[in-house]
Structure formats: structure tokens, C-alpha cells
PDB file of N, CA, C and O in Angstrom, chain B, residues numbered from 101:
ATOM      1  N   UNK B 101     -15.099 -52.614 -89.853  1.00  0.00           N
ATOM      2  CA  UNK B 101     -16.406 -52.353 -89.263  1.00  0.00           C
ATOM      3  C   UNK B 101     -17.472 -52.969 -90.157  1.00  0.00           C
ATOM      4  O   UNK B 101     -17.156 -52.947 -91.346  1.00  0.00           O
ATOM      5  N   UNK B 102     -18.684 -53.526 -89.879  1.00  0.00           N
ATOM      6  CA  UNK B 102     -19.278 -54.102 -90.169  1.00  0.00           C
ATOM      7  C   UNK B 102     -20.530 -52.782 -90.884  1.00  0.00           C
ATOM      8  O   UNK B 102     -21.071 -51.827 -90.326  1.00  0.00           O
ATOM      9  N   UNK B 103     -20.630 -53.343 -92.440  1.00  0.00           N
ATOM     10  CA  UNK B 103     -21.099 -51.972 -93.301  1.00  0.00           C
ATOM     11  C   UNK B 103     -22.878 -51.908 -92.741  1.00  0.00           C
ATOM     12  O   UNK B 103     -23.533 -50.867 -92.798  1.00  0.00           O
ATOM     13  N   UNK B 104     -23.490 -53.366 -92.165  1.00  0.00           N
ATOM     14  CA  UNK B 104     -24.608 -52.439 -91.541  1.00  0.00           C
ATOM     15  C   UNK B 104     -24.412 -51.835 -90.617  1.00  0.00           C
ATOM     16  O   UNK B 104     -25.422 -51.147 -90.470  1.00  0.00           O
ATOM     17  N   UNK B 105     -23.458 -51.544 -89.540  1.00  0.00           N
ATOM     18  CA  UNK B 105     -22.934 -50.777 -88.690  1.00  0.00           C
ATOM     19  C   UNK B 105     -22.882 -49.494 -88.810  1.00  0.00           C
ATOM     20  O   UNK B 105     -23.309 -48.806 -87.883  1.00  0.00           O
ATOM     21  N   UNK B 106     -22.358 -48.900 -89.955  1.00  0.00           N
ATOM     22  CA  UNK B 106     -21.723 -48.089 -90.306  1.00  0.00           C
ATOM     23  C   UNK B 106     -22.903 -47.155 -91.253  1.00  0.00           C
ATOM     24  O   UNK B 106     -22.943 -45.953 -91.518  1.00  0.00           O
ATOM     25  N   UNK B 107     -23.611 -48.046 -91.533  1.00  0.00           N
ATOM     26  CA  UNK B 107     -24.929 -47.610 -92.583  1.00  0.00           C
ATOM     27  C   UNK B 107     -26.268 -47.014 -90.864  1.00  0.00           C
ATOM     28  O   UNK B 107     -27.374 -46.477 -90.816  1.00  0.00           O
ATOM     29  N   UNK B 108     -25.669 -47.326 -90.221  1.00  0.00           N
ATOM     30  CA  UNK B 108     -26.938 -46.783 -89.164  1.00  0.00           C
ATOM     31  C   UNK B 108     -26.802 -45.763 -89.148  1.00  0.00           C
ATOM     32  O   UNK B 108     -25.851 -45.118 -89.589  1.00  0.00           O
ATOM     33  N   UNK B 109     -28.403 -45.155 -88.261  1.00  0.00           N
ATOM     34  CA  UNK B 109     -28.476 -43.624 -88.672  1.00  0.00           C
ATOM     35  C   UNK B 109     -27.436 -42.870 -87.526  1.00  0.00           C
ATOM     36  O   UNK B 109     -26.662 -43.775 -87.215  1.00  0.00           O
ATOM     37  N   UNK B 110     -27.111 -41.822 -86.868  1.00  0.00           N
ATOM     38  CA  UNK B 110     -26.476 -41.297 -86.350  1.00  0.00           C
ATOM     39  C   UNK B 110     -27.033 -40.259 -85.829  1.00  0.00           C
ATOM     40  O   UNK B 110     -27.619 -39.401 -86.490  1.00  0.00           O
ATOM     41  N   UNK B 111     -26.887 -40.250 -84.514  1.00  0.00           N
ATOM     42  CA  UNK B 111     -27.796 -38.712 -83.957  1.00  0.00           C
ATOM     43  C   UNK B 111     -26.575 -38.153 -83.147  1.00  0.00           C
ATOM     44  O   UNK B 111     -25.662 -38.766 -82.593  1.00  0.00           O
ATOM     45  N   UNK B 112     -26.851 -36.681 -83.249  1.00  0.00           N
ATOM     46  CA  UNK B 112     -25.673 -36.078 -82.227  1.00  0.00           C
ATOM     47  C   UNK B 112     -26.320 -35.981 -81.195  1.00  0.00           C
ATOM     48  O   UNK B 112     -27.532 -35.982 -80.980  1.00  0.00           O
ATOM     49  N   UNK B 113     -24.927 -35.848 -80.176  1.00  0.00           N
ATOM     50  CA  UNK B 113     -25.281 -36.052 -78.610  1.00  0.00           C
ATOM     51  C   UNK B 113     -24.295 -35.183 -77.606  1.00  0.00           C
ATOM     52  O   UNK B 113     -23.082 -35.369 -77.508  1.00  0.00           O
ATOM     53  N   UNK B 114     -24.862 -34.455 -77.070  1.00  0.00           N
ATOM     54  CA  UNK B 114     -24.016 -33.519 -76.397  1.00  0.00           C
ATOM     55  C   UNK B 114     -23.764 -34.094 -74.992  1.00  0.00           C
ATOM     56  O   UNK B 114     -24.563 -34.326 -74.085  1.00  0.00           O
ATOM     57  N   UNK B 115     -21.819 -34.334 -75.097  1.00  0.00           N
ATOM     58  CA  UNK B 115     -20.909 -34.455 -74.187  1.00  0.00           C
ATOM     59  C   UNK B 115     -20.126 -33.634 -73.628  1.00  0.00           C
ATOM     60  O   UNK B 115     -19.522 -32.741 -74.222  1.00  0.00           O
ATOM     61  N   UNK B 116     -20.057 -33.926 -72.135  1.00  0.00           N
ATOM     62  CA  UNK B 116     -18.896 -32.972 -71.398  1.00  0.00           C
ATOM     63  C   UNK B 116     -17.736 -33.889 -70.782  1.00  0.00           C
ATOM     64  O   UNK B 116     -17.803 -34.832 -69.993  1.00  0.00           O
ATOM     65  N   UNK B 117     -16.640 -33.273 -71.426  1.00  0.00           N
ATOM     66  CA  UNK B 117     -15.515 -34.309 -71.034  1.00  0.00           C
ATOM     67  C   UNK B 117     -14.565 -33.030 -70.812  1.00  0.00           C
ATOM     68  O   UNK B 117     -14.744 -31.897 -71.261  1.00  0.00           O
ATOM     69  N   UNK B 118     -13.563 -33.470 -70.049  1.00  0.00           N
ATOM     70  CA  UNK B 118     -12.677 -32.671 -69.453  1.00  0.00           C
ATOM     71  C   UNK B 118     -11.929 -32.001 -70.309  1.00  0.00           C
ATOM     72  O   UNK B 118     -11.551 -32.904 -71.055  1.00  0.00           O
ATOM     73  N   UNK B 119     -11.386 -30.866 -70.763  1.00  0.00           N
ATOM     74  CA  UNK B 119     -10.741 -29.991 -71.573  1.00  0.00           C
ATOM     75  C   UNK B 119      -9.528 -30.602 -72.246  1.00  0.00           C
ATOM     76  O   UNK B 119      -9.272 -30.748 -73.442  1.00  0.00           O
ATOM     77  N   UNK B 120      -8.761 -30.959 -71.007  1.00  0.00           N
ATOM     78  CA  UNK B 120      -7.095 -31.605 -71.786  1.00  0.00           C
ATOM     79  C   UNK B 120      -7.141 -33.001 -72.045  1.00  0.00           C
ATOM     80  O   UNK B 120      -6.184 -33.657 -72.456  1.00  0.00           O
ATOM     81  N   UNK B 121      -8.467 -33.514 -71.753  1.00  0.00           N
ATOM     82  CA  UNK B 121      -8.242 -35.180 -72.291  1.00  0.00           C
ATOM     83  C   UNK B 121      -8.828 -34.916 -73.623  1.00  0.00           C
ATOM     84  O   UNK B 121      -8.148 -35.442 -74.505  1.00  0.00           O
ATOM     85  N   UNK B 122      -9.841 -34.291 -74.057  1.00  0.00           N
ATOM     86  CA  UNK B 122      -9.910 -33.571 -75.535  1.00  0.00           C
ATOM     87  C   UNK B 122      -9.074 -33.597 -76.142  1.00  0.00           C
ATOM     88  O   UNK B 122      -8.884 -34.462 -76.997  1.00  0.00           O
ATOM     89  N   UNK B 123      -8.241 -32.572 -75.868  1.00  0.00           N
ATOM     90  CA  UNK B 123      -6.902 -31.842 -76.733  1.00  0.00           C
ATOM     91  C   UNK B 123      -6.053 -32.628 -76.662  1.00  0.00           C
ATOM     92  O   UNK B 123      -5.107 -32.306 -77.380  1.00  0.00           O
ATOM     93  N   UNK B 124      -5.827 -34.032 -75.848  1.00  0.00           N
ATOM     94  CA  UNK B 124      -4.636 -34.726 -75.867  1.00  0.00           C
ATOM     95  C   UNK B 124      -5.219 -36.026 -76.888  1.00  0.00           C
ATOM     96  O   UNK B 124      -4.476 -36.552 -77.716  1.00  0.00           O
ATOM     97  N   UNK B 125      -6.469 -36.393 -76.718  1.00  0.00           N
ATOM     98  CA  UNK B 125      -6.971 -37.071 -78.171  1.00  0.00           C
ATOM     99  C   UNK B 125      -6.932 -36.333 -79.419  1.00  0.00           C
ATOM    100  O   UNK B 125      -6.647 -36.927 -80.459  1.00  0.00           O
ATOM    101  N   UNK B 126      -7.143 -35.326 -79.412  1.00  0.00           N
ATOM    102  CA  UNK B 126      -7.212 -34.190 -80.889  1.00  0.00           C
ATOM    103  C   UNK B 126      -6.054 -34.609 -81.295  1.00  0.00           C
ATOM    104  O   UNK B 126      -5.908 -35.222 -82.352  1.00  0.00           O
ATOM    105  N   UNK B 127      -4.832 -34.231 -80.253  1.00  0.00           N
ATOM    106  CA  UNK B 127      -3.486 -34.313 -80.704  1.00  0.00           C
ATOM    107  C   UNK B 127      -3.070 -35.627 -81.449  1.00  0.00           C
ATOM    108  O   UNK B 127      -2.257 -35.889 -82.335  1.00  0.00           O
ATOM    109  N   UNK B 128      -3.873 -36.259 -80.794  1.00  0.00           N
ATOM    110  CA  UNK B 128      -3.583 -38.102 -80.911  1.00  0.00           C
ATOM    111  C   UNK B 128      -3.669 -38.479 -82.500  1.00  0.00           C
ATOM    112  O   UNK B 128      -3.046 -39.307 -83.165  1.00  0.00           O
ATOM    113  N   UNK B 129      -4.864 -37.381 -82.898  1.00  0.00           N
ATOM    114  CA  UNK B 129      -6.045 -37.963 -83.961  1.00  0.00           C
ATOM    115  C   UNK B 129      -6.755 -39.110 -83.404  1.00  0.00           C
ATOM    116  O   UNK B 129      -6.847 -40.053 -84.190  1.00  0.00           O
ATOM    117  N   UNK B 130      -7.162 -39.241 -82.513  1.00  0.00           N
ATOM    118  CA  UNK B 130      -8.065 -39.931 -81.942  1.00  0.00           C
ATOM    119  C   UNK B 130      -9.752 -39.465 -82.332  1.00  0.00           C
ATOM    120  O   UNK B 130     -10.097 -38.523 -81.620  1.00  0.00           O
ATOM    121  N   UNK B 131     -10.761 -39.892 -83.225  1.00  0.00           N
ATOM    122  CA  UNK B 131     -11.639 -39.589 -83.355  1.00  0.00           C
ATOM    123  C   UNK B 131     -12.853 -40.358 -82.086  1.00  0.00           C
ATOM    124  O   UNK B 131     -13.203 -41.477 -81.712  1.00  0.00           O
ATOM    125  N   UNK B 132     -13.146 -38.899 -81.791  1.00  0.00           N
ATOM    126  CA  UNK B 132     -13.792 -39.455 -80.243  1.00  0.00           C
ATOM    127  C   UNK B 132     -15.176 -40.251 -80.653  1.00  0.00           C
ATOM    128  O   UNK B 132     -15.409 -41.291 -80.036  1.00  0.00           O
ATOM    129  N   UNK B 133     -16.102 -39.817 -81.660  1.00  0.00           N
ATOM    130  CA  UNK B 133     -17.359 -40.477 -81.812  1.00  0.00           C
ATOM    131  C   UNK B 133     -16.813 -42.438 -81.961  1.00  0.00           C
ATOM    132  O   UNK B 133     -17.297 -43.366 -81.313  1.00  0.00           O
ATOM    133  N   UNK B 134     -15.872 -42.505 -82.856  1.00  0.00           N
ATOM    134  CA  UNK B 134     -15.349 -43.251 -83.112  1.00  0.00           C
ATOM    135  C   UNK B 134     -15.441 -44.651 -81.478  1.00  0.00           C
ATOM    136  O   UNK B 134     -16.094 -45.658 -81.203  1.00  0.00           O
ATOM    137  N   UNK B 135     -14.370 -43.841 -80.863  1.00  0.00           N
ATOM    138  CA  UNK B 135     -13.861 -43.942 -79.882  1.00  0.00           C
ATOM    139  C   UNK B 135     -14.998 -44.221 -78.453  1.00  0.00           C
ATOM    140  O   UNK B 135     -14.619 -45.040 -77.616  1.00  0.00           O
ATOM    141  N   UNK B 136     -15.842 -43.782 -78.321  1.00  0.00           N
ATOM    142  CA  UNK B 136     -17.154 -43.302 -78.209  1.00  0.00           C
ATOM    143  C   UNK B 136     -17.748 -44.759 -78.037  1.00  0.00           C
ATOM    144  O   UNK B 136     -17.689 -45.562 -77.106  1.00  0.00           O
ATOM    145  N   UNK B 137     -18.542 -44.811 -79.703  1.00  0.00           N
ATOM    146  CA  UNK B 137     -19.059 -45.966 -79.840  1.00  0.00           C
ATOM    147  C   UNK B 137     -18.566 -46.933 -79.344  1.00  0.00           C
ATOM    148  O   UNK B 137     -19.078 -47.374 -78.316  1.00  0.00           O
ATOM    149  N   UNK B 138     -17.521 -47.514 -79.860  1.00  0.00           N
ATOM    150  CA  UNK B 138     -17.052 -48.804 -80.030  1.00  0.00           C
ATOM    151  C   UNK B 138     -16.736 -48.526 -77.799  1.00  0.00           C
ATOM    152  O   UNK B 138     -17.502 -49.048 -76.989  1.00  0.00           O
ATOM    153  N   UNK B 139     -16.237 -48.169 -77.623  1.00  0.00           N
ATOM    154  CA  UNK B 139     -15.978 -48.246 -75.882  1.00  0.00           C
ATOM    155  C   UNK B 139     -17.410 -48.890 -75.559  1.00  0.00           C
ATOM    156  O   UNK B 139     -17.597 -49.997 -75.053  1.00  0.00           O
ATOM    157  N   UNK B 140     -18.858 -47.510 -76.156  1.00  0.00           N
ATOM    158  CA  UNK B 140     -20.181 -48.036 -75.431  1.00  0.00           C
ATOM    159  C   UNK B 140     -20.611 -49.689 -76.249  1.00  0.00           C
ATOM    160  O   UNK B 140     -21.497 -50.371 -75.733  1.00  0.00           O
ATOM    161  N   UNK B 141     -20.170 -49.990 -77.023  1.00  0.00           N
ATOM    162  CA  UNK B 141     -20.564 -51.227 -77.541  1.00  0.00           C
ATOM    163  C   UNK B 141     -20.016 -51.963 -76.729  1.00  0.00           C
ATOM    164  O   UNK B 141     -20.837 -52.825 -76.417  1.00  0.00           O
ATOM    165  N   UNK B 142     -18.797 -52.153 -76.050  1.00  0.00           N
ATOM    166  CA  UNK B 142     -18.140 -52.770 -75.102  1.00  0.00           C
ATOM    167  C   UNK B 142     -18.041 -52.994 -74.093  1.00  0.00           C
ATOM    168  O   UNK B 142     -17.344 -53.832 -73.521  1.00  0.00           O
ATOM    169  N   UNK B 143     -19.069 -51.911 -73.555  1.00  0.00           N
ATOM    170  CA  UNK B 143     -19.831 -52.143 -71.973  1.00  0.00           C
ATOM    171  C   UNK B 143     -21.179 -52.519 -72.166  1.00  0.00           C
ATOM    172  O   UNK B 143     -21.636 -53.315 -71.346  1.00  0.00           O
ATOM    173  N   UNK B 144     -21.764 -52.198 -72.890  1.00  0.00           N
ATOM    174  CA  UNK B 144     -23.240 -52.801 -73.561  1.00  0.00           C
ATOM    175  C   UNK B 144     -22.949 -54.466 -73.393  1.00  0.00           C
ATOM    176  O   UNK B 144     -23.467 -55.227 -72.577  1.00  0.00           O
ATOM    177  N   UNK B 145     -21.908 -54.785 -74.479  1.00  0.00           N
ATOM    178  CA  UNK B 145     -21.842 -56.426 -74.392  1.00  0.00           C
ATOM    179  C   UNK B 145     -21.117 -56.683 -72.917  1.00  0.00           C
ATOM    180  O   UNK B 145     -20.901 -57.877 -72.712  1.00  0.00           O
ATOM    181  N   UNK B 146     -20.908 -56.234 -72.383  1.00  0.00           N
ATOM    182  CA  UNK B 146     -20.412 -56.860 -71.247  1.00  0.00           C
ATOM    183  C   UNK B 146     -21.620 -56.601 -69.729  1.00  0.00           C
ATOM    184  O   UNK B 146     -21.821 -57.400 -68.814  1.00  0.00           O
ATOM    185  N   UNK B 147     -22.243 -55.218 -69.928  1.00  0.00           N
ATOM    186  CA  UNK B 147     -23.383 -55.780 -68.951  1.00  0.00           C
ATOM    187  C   UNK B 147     -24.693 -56.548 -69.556  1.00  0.00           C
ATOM    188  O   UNK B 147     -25.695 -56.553 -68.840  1.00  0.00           O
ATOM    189  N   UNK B 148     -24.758 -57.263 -70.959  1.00  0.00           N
ATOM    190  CA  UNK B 148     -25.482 -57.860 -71.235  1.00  0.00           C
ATOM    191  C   UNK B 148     -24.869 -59.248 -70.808  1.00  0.00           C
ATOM    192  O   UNK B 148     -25.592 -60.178 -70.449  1.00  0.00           O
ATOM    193  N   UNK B 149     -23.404 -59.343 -70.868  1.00  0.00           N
ATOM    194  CA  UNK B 149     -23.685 -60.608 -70.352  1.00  0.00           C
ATOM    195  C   UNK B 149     -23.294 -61.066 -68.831  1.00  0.00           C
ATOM    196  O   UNK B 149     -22.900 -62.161 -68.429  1.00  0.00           O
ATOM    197  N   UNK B 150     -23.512 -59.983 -68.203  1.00  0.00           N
ATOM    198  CA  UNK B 150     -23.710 -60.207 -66.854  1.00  0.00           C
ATOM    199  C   UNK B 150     -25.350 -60.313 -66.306  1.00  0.00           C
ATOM    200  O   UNK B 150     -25.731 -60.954 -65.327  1.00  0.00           O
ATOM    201  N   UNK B 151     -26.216 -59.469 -67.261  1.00  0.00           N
ATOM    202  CA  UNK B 151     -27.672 -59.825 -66.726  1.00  0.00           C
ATOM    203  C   UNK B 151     -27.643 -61.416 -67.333  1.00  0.00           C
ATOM    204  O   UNK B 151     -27.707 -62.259 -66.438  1.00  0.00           O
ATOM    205  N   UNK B 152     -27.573 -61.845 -68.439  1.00  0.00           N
ATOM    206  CA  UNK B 152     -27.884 -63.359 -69.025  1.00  0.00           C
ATOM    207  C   UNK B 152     -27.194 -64.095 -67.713  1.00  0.00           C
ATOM    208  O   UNK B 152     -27.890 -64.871 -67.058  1.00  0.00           O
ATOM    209  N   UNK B 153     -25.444 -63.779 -67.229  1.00  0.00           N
ATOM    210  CA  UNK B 153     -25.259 -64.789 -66.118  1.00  0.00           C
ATOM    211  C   UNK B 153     -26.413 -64.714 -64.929  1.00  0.00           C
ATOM    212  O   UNK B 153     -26.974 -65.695 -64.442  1.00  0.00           O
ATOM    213  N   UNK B 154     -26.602 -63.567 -64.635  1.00  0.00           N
ATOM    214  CA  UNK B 154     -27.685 -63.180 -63.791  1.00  0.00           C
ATOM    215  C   UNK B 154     -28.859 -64.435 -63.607  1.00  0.00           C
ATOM    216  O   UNK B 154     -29.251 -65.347 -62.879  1.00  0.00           O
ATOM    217  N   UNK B 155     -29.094 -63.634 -64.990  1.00  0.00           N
ATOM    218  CA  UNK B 155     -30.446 -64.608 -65.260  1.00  0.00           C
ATOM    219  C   UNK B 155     -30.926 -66.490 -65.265  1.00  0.00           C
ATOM    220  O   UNK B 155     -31.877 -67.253 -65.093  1.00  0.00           O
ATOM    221  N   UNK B 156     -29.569 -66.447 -65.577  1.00  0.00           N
ATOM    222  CA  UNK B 156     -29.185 -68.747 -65.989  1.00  0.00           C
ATOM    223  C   UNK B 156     -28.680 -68.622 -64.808  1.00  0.00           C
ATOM    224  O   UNK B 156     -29.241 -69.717 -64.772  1.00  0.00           O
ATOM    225  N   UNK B 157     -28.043 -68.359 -63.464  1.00  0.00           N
ATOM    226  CA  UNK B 157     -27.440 -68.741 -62.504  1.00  0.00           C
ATOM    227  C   UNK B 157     -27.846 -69.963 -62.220  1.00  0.00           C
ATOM    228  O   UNK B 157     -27.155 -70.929 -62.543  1.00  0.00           O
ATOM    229  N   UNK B 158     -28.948 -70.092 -61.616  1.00  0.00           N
ATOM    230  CA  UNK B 158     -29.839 -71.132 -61.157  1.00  0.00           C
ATOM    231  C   UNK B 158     -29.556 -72.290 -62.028  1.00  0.00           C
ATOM    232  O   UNK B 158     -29.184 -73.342 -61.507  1.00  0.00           O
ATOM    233  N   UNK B 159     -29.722 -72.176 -63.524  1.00  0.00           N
ATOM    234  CA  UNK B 159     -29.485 -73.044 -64.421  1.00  0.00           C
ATOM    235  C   UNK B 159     -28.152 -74.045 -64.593  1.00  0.00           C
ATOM    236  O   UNK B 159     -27.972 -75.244 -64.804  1.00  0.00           O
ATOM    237  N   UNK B 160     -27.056 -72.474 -64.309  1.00  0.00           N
ATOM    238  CA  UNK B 160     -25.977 -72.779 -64.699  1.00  0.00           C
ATOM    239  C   UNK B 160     -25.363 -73.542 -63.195  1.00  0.00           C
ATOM    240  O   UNK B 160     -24.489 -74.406 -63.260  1.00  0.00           O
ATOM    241  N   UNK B 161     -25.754 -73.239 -62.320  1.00  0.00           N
ATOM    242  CA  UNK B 161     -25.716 -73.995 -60.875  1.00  0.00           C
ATOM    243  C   UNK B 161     -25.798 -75.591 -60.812  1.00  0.00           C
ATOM    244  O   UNK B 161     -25.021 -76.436 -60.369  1.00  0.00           O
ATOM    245  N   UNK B 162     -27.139 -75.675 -61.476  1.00  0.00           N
ATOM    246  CA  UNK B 162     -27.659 -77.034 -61.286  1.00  0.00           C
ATOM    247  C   UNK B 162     -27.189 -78.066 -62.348  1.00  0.00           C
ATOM    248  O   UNK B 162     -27.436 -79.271 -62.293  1.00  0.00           O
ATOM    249  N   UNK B 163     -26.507 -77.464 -63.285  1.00  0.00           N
ATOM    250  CA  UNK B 163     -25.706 -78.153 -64.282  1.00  0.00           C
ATOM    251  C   UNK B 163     -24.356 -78.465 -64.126  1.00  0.00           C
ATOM    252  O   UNK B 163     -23.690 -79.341 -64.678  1.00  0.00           O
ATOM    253  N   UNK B 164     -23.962 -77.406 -63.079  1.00  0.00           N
ATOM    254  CA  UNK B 164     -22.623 -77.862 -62.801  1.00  0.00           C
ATOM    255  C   UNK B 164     -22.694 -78.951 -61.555  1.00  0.00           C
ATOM    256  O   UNK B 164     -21.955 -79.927 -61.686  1.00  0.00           O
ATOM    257  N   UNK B 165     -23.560 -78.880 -60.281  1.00  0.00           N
ATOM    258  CA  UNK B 165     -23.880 -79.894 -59.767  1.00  0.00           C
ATOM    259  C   UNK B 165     -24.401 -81.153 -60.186  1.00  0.00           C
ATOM    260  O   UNK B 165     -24.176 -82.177 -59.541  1.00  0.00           O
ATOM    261  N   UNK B 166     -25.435 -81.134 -61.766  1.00  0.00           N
ATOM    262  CA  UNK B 166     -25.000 -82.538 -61.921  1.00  0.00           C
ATOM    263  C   UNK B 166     -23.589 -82.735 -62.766  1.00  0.00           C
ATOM    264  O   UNK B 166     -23.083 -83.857 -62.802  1.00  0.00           O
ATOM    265  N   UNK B 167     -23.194 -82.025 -63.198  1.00  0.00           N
ATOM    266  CA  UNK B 167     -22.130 -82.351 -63.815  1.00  0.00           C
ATOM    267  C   UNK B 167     -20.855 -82.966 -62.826  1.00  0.00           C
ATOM    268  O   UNK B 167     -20.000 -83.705 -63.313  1.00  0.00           O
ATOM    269  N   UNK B 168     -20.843 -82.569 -61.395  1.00  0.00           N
ATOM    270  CA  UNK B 168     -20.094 -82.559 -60.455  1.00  0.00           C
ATOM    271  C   UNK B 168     -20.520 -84.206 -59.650  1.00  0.00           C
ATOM    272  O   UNK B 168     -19.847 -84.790 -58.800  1.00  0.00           O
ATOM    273  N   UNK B 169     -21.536 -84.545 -60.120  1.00  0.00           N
ATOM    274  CA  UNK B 169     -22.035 -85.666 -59.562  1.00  0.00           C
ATOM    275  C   UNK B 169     -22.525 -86.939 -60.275  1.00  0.00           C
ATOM    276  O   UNK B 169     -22.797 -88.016 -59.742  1.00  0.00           O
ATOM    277  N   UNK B 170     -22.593 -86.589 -61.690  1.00  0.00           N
ATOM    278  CA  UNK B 170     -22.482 -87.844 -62.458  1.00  0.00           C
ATOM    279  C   UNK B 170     -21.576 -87.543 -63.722  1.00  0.00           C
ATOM    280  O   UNK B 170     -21.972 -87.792 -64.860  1.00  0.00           O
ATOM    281  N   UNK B 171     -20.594 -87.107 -63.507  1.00  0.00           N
ATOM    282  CA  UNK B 171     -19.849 -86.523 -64.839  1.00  0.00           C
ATOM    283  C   UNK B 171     -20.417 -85.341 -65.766  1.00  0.00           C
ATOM    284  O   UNK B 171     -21.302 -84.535 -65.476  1.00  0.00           O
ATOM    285  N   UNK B 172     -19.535 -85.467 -67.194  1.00  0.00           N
ATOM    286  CA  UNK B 172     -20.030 -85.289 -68.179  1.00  0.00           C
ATOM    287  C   UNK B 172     -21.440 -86.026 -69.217  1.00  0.00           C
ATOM    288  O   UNK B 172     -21.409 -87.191 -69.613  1.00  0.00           O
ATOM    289  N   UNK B 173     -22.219 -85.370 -69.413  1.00  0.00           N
ATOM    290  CA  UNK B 173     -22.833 -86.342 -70.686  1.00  0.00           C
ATOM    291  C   UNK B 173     -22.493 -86.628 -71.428  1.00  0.00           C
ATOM    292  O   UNK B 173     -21.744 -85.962 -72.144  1.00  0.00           O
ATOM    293  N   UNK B 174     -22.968 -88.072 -71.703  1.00  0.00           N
ATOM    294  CA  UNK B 174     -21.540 -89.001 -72.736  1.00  0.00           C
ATOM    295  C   UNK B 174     -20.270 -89.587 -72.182  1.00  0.00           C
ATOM    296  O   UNK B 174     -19.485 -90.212 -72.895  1.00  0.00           O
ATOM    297  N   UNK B 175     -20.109 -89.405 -71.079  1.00  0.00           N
ATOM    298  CA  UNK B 175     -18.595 -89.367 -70.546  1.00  0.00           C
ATOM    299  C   UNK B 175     -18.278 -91.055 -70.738  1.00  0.00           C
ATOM    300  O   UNK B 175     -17.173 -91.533 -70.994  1.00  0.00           O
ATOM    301  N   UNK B 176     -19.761 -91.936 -70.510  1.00  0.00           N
ATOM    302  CA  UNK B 176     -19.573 -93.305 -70.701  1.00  0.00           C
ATOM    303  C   UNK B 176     -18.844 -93.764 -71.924  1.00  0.00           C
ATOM    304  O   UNK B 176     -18.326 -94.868 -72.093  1.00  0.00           O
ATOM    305  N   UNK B 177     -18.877 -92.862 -72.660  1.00  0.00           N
ATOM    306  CA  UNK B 177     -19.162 -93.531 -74.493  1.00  0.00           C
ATOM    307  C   UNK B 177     -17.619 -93.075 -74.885  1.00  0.00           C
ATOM    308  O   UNK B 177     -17.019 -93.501 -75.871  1.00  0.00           O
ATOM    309  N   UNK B 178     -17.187 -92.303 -74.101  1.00  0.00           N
ATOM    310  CA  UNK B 178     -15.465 -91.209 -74.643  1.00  0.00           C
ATOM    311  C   UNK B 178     -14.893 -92.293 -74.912  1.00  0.00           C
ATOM    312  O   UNK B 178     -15.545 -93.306 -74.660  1.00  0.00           O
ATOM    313  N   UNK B 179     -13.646 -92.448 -75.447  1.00  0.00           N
ATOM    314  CA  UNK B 179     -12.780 -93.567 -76.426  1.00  0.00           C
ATOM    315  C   UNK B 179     -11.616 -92.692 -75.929  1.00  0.00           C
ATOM    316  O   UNK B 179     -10.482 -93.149 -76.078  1.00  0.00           O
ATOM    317  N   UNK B 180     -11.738 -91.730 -75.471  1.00  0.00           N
ATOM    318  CA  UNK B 180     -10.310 -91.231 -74.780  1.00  0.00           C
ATOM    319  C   UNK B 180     -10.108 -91.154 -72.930  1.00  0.00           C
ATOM    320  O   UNK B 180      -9.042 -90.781 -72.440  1.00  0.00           O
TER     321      UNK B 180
END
């Protein structure tokens, strides 16, 4: 884990999760904050990069159409 990560501050947060998926992580030693974070860091980066596709569509559209219509850039100059 990355030690400025780990150096952030920490606030508690009251969760309700189902009784035996608890006790079957307890059992696990599964530390849920743990467990927790790193899951929400992992949907965080993943609907961040669905707003950015969101957002470049248009961009990323019109680049693949020229790309689709005059090649690559550079493609003249390749030696392979």
C-alpha cells in the first residue's frame, strides 16, 4: 500500500451489511475496512473512467474515423 495512502486521515462510517456475510469474513480474517476501501477505490476508478470515455467520445470517434480513413500517423515513414 502506498504510505501516503495509509498516512490519510480516517473517519468512521456506519454500515449495515447482512449478519452471516460478517461472520463468514470474521471467520475468514477478512478485515472489512480494509476490504471496504480498496473495493470503493475500484469502482471510483472505474466510474471515473467511464465519465472521461463519456466525456472524449466525440474525440475518440473522430480519431478513429480519421484513423480509419487515412491510416495511422506516420504510417508513411514505418520501415516495417
Amino acid at each position: 500500500m502506498n504510505t501516503d495512502v495509509a498516512a490519510e486521515e480516517k473517519s468512521p462510517v456506519n454500515l449495515r451489511i447482512r449478519t452471516a456475510l460478517k461472520d463468514k469474513a470474521r471467520n475468514l480474517g477478512i478485515n472489512l475496512s480494509q476490504t471496504l476501501e480498496q473495493s470503493l477505490e475500484g469502482e471510483i476508478r472505474r466510474r471515473e473512467q467511464l465519465e472521461w470515455l463519456k466525456a472524449n467520445r466525440d474525440a475518440i470517434e473522430a480519431y478513429n474515423r480519421r484513423v480509419s480513413e487515412r491510416g495511422p500517423a506516420l504510417a508513411a515513414y514505418r520501415s516495417f
